[in-house]
N, C-alpha and C positions, 0 to 999 in steps of 0.2 A: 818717788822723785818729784820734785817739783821743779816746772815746766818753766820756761825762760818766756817771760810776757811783758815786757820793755828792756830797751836799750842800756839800759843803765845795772843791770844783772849782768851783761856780758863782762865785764871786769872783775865779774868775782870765780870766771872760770880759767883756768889760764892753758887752757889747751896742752899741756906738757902732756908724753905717753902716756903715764901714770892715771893723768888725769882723763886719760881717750880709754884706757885697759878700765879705769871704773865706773865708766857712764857705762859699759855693754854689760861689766859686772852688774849695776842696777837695776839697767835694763832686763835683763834678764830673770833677776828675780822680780822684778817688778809684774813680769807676765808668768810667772812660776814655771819656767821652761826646765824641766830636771832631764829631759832627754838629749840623748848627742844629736847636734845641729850638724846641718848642711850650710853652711856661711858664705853667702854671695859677697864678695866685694867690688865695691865699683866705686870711680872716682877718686872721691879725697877720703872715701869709705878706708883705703888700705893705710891710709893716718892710724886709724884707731885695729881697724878690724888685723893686720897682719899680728899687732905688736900681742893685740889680747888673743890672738889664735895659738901663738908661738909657748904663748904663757899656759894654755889650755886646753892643748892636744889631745887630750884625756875625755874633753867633754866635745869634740869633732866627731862627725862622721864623717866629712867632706870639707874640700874648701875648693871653690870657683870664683877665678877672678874676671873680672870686667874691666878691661880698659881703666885700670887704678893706676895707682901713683904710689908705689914703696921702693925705690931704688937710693942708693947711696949717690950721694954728689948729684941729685937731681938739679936741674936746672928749669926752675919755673917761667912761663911765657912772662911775656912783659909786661902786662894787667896785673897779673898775680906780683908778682915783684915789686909794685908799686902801690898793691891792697898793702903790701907785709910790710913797708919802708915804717921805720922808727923816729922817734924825734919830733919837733914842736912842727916844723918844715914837713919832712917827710908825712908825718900822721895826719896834715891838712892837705898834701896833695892827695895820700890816697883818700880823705874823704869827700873831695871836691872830684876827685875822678868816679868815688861809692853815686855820690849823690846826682851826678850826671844822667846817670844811668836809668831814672827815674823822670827827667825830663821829659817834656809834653806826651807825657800818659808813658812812658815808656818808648817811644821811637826811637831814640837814639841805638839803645839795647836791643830791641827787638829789628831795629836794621841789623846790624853787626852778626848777631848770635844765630838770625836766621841766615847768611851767606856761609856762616861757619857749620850751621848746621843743617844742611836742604834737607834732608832727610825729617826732620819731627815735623808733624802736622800743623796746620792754623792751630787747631782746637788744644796741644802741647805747647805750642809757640805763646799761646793765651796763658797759659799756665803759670807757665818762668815769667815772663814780663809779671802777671798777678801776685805771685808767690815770694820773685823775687826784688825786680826792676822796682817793684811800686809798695815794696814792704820795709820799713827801717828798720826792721828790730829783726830781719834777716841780712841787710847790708852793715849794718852795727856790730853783726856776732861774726860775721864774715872778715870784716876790717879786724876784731880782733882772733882771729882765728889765725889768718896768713898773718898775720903779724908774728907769730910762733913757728909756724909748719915750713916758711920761705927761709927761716936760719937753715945756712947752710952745714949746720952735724946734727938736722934735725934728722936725718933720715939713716943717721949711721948704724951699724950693723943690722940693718934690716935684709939684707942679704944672707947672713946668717940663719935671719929666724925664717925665711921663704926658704930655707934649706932645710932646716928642721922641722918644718909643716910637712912639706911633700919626704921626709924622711917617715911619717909619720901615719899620716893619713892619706887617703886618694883626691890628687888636689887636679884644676885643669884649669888653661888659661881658655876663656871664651872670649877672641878679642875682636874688636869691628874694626875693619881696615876703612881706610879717610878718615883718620882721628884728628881733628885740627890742634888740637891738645898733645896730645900721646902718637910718637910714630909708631908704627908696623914693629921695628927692630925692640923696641923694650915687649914686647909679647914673651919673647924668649928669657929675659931678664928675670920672668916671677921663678924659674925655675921649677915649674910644674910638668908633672909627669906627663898630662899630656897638652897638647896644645891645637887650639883650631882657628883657625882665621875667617872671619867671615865678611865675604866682600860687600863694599860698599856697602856697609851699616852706617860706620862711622860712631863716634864716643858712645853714642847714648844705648847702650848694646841691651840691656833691661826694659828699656821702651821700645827700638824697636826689633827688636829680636827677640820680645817675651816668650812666644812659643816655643822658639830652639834653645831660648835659657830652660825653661820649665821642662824639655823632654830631657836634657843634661841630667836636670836634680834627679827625675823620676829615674833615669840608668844607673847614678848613682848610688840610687835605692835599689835597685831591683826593681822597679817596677813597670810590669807590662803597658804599653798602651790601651787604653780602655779600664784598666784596675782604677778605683780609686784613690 
């Protein structure tokens, strides 16, 4: 695969499923993974990861979701809706709202995203502002990314195929309750056989709930505490 290293590459990817179910396809053989996966989804991860699980049941061991986003008729917060606005108008607001976010070293962003998120540490809060507030060729892919994923039948029959994953293989929602993003009530919506709520984590369930995610995979291995 080759790697996205300026802004000017993101227009030649156009985010459609297709195009989300062959980047994992790549991925995957890129790392030569021929055994059945355990597939964490989190975030905008259930974008790509539901559509290519539903396609490939076959190569599943598991599926855990994380405070993702696969629902039909989703309704994106109001940042997001204004990354994804279309048009000469539109595609200058959200870039002047992209670009904001980078302002004096990041402060704007990292006021905002830390009241939204108490929970992640200074030394993660450093992270996102570095990674993302202060990187263009991450707010570039971003702006065209929502640009795709906020049409509103981007998300249609994904219900279906979160019915045919957990028909499937053994799926479990791992979800952080205080999601500023994502409420409590779409936990239930992945339609996962089982389900567990974990308080006051809040979105970022992979950072800070890495341990209770990692002892999930290990059970849904089989495998004891202490086994490698």
């Amino acid at each position: 695969m080759n790697p996205v290293v300026d802004s000017s590459q993101t227009a030649s990817y156009d985010y459609s499923r297709e195009a989300q179910i062959g980047f994992i396809d790549e991925l995957l053989a890129h790392l030569d993974v021929q055994e059945k996966i355990t597939l964490v989804v989190h975030d905008i991860g259930g974008i790509m990861g539901v559509p290519w699980a539903a396609r490939n049941v076959n190569r599943l061991h598991a599926v855990i979701y994380t405070n993702t986003v696969a629902f039909p008729g989703f309704r994106w917060f109001n940042l997001a809706r204004r990354w994804g606005r279309d048009g000469v108008v539109g595609r200058g607001v959200g870039q002047l709202s992209m670009a904001a976010l980078g302002w004096f070293g990041g402060r704007l962003f990292r006021s905002v995203f830390a009241k939204q998120n108490p929970q992640l540490s200074k030394l993660e809060m450093d992270r996102f502002v570095r990674d993302f507030a202060l990187n263009p060729v991450a707010k570039a892919t971003t702006l065209c990314e929502f640009r795709s994923v906020t049409r509103p039948d981007f998300f249609d029959g994904c219900d279906q195929m979160l019915k045919s994953i957990s028909a499937s293989v053994p799926t479990m929602a791992l979800w952080g309750e205080g999601d500023p993003y994502l409420a409590n009530r779409f936990a239930s919506d992945l339609f996962a056989q089982k389900t567990i709520m974990l308080p006051e984590v809040g979105h970022w369930v992979p950072i800070i709930a890495a341990a209770t995610l990692a002892e999930h995979i290990r059970s849904l291995h089989g495998i004891q505490e202490g086994q490698p």
